[in-house]
C-alpha positions in Angstrom: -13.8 -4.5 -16.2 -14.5 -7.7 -13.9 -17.7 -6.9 -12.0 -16.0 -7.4 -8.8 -12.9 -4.8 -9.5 -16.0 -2.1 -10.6 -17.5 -3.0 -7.2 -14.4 -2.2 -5.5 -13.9 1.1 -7.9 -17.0 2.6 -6.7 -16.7 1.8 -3.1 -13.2 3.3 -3.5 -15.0 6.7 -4.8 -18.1 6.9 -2.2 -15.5 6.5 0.8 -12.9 9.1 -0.5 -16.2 11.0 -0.7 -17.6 10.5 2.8 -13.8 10.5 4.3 -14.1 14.8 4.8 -17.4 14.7 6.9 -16.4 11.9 9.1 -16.4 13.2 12.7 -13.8 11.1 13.9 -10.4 9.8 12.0 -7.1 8.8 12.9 -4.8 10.5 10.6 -1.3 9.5 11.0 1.2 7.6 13.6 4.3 8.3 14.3 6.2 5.9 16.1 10.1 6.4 17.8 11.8 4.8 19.5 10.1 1.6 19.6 10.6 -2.1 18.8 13.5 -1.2 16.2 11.4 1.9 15.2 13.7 4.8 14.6 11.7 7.1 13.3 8.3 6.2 10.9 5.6 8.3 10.0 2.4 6.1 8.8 -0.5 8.7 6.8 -4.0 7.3 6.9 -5.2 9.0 4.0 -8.0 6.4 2.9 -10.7 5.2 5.8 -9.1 1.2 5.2 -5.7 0.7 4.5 -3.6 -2.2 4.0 0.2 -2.2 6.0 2.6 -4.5 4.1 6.2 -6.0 4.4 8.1 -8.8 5.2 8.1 -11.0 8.2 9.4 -8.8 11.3 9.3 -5.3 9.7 7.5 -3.6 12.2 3.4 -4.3 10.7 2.2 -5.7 13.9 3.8 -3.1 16.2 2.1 -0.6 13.7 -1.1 -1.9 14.0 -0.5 -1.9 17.8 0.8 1.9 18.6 -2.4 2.6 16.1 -4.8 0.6 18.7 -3.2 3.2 21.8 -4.5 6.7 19.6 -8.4 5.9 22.1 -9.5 5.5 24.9 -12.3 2.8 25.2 -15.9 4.9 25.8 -18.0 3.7 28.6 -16.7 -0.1 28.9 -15.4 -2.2 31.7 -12.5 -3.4 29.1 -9.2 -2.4 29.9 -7.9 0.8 27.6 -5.6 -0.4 25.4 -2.7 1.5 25.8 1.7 0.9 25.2 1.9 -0.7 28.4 0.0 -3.5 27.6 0.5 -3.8 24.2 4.8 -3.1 24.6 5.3 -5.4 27.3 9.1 -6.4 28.3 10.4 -3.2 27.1 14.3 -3.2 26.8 16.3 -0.1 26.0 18.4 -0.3 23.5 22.4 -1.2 24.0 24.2 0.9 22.4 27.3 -0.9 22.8 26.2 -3.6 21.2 28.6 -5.2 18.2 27.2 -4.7 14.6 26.8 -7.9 14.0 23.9 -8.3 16.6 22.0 -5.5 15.0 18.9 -8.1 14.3 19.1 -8.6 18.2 19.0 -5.1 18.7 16.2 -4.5 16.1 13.4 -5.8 18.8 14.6 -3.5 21.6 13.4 0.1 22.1 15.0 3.7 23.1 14.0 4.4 26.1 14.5 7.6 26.0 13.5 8.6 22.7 10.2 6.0 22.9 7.2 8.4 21.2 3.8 7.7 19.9 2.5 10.7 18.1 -1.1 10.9 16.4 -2.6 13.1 14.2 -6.7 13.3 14.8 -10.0 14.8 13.5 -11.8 14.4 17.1 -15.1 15.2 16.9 -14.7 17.6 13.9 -11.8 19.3 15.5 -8.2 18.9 14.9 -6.0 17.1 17.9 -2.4 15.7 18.4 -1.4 13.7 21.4 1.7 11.9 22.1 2.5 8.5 24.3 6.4 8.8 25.6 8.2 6.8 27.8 10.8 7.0 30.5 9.7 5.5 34.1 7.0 4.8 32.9 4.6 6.0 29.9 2.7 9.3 29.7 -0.2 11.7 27.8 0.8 14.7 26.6 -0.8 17.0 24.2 2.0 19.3 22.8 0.9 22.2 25.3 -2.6 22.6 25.5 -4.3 22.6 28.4 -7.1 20.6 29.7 -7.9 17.9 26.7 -8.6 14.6 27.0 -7.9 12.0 25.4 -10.3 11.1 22.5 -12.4 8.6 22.8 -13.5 6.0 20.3 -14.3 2.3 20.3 -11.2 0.8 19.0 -11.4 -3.3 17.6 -8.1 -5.4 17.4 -7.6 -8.6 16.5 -5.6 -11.3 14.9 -7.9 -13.7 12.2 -5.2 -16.4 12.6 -6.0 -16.2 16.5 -9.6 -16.3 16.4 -11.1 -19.3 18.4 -8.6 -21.9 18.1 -10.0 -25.3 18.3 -8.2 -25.8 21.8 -9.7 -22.8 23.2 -13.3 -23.9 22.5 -12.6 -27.8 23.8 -13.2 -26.8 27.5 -16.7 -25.0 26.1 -17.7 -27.7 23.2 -19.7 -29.9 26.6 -21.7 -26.5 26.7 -23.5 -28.1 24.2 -23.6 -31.4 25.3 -25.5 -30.2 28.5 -27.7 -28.7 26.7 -27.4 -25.1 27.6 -30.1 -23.3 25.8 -28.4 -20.9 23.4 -29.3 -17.8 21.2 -29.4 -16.6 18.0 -27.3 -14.4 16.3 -28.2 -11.1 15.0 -29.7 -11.3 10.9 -26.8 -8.6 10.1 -24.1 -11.5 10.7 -25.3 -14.0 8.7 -25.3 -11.0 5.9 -21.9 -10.6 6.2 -21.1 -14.4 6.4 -23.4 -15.3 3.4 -21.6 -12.2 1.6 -18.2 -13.6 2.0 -18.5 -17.3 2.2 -19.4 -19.7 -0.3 -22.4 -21.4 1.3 -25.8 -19.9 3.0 -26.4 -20.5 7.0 -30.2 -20.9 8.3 -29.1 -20.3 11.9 -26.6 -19.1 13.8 -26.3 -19.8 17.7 -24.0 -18.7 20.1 -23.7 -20.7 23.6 -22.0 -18.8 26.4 -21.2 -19.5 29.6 -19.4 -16.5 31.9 -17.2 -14.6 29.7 -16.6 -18.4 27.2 -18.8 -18.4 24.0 -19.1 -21.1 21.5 -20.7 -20.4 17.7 -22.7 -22.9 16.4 -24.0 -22.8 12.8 -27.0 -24.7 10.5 -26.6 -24.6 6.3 -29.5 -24.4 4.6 -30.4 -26.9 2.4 -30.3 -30.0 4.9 -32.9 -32.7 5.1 -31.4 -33.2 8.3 -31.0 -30.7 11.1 -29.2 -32.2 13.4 -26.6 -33.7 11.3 -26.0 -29.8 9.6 -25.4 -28.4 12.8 -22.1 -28.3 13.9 -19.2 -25.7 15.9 -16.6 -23.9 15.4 -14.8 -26.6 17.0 -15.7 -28.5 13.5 -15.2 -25.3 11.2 -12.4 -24.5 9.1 -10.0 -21.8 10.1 -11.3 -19.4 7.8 -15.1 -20.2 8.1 -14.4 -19.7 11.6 -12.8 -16.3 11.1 -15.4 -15.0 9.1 -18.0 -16.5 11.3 -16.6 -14.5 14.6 -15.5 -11.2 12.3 -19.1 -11.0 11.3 -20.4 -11.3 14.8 -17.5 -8.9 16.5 -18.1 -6.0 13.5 -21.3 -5.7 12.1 -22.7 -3.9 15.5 -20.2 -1.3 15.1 -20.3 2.1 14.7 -17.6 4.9 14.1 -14.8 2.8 15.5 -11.2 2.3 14.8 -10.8 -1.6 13.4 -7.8 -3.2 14.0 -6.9 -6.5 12.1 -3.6 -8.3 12.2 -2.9 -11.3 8.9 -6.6 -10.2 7.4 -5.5 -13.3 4.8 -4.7 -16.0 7.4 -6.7 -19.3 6.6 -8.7 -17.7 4.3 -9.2 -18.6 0.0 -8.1 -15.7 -2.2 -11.3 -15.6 -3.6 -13.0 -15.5 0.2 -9.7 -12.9 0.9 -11.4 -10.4 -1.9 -15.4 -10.7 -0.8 -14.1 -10.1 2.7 -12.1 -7.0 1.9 -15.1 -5.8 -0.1 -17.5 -6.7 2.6 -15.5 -4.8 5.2 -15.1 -1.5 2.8 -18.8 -1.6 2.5 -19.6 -1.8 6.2 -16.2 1.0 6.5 -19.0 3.0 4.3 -21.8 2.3 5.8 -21.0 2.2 9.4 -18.2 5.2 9.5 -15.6 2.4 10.2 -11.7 2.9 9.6 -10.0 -0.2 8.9 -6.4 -1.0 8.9 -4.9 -4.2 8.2 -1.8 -6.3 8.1 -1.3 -8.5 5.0 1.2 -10.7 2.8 -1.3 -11.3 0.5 -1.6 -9.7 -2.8 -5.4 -10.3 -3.3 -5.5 -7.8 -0.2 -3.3 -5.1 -1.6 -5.5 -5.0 -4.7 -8.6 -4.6 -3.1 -7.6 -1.5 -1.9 -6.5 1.6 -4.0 -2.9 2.3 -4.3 -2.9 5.6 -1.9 -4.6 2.9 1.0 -1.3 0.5 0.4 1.7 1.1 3.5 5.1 -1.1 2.4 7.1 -1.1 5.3 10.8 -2.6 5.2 13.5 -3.3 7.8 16.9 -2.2 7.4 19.8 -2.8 10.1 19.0 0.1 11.9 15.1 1.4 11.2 12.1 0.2 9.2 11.4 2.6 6.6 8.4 3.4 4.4 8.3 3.3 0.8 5.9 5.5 -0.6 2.4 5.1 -2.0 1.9 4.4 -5.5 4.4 1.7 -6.1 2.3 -1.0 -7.8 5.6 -2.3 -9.1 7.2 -3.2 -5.9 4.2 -5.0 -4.9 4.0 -6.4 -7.7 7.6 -7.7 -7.4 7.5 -8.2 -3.8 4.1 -9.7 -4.1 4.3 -12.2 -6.8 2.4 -10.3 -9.4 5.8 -9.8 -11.7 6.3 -13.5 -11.7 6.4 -13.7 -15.8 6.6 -9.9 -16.4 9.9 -7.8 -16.4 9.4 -4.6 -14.2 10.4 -0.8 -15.1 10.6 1.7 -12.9 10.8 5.3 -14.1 10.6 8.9 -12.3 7.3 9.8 -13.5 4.4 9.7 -16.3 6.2 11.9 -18.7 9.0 9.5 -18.4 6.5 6.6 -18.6 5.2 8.1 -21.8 8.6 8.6 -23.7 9.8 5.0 -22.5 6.5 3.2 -23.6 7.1 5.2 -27.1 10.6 3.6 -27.0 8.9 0.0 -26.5 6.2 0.8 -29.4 9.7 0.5 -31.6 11.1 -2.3 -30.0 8.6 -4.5 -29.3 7.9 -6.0 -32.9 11.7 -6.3 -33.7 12.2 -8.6 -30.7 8.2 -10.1 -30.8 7.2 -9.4 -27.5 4.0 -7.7 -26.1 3.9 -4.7 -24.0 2.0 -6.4 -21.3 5.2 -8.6 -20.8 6.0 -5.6 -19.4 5.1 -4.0 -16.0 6.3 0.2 -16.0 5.8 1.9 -12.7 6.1 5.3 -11.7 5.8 7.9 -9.5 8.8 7.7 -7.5 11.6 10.5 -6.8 15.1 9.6 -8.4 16.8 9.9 -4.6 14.3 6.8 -3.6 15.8 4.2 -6.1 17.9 3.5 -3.9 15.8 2.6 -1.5 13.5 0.9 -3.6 16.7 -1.3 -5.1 17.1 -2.7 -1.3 13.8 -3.5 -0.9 13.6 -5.7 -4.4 17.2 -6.5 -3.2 15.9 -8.9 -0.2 14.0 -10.8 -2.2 16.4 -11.7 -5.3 14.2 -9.6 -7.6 16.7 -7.4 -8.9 17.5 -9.2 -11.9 13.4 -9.2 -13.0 13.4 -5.1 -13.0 14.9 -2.3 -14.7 15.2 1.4 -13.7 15.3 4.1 -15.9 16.2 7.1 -14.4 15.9 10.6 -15.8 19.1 12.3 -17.7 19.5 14.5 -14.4 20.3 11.7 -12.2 22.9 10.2 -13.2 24.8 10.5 -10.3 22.4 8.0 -8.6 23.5 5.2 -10.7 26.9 4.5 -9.0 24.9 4.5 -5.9 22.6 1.9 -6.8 25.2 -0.5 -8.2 27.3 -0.3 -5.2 24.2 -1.0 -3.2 23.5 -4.3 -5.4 27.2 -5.5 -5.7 27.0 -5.6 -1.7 24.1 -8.0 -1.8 25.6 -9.9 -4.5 23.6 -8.7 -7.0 23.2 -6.7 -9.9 21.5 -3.1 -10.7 20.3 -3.2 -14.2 19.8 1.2 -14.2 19.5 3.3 -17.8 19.1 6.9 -18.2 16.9 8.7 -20.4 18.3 11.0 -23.0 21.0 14.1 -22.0 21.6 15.2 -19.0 18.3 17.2 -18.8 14.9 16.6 -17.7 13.2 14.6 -20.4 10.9 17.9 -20.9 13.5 19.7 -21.7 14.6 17.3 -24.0 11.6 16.7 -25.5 10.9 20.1 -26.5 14.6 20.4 -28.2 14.0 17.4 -30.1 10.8 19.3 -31.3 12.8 22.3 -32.8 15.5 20.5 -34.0 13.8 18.8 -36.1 10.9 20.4 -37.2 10.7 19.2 -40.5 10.3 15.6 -39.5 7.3 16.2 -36.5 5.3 18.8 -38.5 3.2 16.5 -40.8 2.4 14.3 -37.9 1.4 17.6 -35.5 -1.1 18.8 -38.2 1.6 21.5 -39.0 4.0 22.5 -41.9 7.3 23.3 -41.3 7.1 26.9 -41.0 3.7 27.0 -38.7 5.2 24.8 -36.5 8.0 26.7 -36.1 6.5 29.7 -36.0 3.8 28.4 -33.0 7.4 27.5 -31.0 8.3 30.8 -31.0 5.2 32.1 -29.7 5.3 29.7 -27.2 9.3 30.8 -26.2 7.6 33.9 -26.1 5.2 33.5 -23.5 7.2 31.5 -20.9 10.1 33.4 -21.7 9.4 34.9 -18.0 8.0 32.4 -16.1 10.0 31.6 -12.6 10.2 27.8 -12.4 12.1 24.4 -12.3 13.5 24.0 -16.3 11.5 20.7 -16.7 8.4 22.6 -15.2 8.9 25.5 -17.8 9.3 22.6 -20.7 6.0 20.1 -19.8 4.2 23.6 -19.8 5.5 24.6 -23.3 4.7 21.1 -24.6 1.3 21.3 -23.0 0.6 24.3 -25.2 1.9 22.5 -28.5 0.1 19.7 -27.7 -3.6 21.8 -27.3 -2.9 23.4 -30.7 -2.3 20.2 -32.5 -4.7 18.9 -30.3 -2.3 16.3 -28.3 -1.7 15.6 -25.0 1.7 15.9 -23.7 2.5 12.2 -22.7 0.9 11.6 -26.3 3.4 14.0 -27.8 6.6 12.6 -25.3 5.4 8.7 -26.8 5.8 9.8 -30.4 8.7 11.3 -29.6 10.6 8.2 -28.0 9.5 5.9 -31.3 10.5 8.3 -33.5 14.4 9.1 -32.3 15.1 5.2 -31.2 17.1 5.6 -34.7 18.7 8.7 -33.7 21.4 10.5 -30.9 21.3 9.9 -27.5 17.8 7.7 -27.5 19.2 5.3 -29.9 21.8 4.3 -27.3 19.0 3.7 -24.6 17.0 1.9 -27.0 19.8 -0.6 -27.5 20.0 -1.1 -23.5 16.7 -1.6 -23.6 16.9 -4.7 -26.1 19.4 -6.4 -24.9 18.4 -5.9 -20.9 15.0 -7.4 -22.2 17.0 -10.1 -24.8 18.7 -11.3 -21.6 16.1 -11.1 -19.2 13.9 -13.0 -22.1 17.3 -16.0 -22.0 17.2 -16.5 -18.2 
């Protein structure tokens, strides 16, 4: 594993470990109501998380109604609050014509506007809500006499920090000599961490409520000449620069960053996530960012990645644990083909389908991108989302046998964005369990050798294992993975072990033989394009 990714893996472990004791944590948004917003619930399950999507799907106002959950302890600052961060609101017109539903997407209900959070405040559980009508108000479902929590709560944009024409007016600072100060030794840390140079000083010149950063690199023979501002600074040196100085004084706050990426190196895009996840740990932070950047959705595990997507009426969220639609959305797929199935059972039989294919048609399975974890009623959704972004054609989905139905669904969905829906079905009209575990008996004679069985044993073990679910109360394909799970302890396999030998062996036989053929020629003329 590359010595960065382990870096990331552990702090990913030590933070899902401290998350439980943390005192303080925002645990879910909903929003209503608001900028195009029908209805979206946004979980916080992992102290930084990463909100993705295109251009005008709702990240920023997100990141905003997030900002609102606090009020601001013992500061002169301003709370932030929906007022000031939803400014010109404007019902929505419900008279207005279809065709300006992108107009309408920017305007809010008034009077169905909500904010809603979910807290751990000071180790004790707390909902408030924001709504609107006059004007906006607290509410706290009920109870009586609760405050608002408190919490210091950071937001910023790193494409907005310090333009170079906001600093012109202060850059004389310097020039009339205005004695200045160093900065603390924990921001050149962070800066050294992240960037690819080493600072000997760092200065910062103020004057009222202006402040100017000035920096020194090591390794100069001449002072002077490697001293310079963040008037002279790149974009992203001057982002890290002013992150460094704004966060590494903080303690148990909410941090708030809009385009983490913006103006900043991949490489210098993956130290800085790591950097912040480090001071998340160390400092009790909880981090949520915006991104387009795929370096950014890596550095954080898949259950801290948000994918938001607009539709003509709402934005919606697709769930967690879709590497393959960030991978298509994202760039990652750009010489892979994608496949998305229900789940790992259905991951296991395909790949044993691919084992068989792959060296009749001489490709390698890491051509190959299979995702899973998704319910057969989101395909759909996940179909418009590739949709937008002409990726259909690069992906696949396989549903299980039981949802067929979802098929003529998804084609008419493509056909109206000119596209097509390239969706196959696993064997039968069953759960592939359930399939599975027929295949099994049927043909006994063929999987007994290769289970450590002969004929008869295996057989015999079957019935025993009929037997003992023969009562059990559950969902078929429940009943079925829990029957192969038995087989698979006695000959000492694990069921997505036993479901991959099972889809190479029957690619030459019944209903698997026909998706195995699909499967070729979808890949044969994916391979062509």
């Amino acid at each position: 594993m590359n010595p960065i990714h382990r870096n990331f893996e552990q702090i990913w472990d030590q933070l899902r470990r401290q998350k439980p004791s943390r005192v303080n944590y925002l645990e879910e948004v909903q929003i209503k109501g608001l900028r195009g917003i029908r209805d979206l619930r946004i979980p916080l399950p992992f102290p930084v998380m990463a909100l993705a999507g295109e251009n005008g799907c709702g990240k920023t106002t997100a990141l905003f109604a997030l900002a609102c959950a606090y009020r601001l302890p013992n500061t002169k600052k301003q709370d932030f609050s929906p007022s000031i961060l939803f400014p010109d609101f404007r019902p929505q017109d419900d008279r207005k014509p279809p065709e300006l539903d992108d107009i309408a997407a920017i305007c809010d209900e008034r009077a169905k506007t909500e904010l809603i959070f979910s807290y751990v405040a000071e180790q004790e559980r707390l909902s408030m809500r924001w709504s609107r009508n006059k004007s906006w108000s607290r509410s706290f479902f009920g109870r009586k006499g609760v405050d608002q929590p408190e919490r210091i709560v950071y937001l910023r944009t790193l494409s907005n920090f310090s333009n170079p024409s906001e600093v012109r007016s202060i850059f004389q600072l310097a020039l009339r000599g205005i004695q200045s100060h160093e900065v603390d030794a924990a921001n050149i840390t962070f800066a050294q961490s992240i960037l690819g140079f080493r600072y000997a000083r760092l200065h910062m010149i103020t004057e009222g409520e202006k402040n100017l950063l000035f920096a020194q690199r090591q390794y100069s023979d001449d002072p002077v000449s490697s001293g310079y501002s963040e008037f002279h600074m790149s974009a992203g040196e001057r982002a890290v620069l002013r992150l460094s100085i704004d966060l590494s004084q903080l303690s148990d706050a909410l941090v708030l960053i809009d385009e983490v990426e913006a103006g900043l190196h991949p490489y210098v895009q993956q130290m800085l996530m790591l950097e912040l996840e480090r001071l998340a740990l160390r400092n009790n932070l909880q981090i949520v960012v915006t991104t387009h950047s795929p370096i950014v959705l890596d550095a954080v595990p898949p259950e801290a990645r948000v994918f938001l997507a607009r539709t003509l009426s709402d934005v919606k969220r697709l769930e967690p644990y879709r590497d393959i639609i960030q991978r298509a959305l994202y760039g990652h797929s750009e010489h892979a083909l994608s496949i998305l199935c229900e789940d790992e059972d259905a991951e296991a039989l395909l790949r044993g389908v691919l084992d068989a294919l792959a060296p009749k048609i001489g490709f390698q399975q890491n051509d190959i991108v299979l995702g899973r974890d998704t319910g057969k009623d989101q395909f759909p959704q996940h179909l418009e989302a590739l949709g937008k972004f002409r990726k259909l054609r690069d992906v696949l989905f396989v549903l299980d046998g039981d949802g067929r139905e979802i098929g003529p669904i998804m084609q008419a969905r493509a056909e109206k964005m000119g596209q097509n829906a390239n969706v196959l079905f696993l064997p039968s009209n069953d759960a592939p369990e359930v399939w599975a575990w027929k295949i099994i008996g049927t043909h006994a004679a063929d999987y007994a050798p290769e289970l450590g069985f002969d004929e008869p044993a295996l057989r015999t073990e079957m019935r025993r294992i009929e037997d003992l679910f023969a009562n059990a109360v559950d969902k078929p394909a429940a009943i079925a993975k829990n029957k192969l799970f038995a087989l698979g302890q006695k000959a000492s396999r694990g069921t997505t072990e036993l479901l991959r030998l099972i889809g190479k062996n029957e690619v030459t036989r019944g209903d698997l033989a026909r998706l195995y053929q699909e499967l070729m020629d979808a890949i044969n003329i994916w391979r062509s394009m």
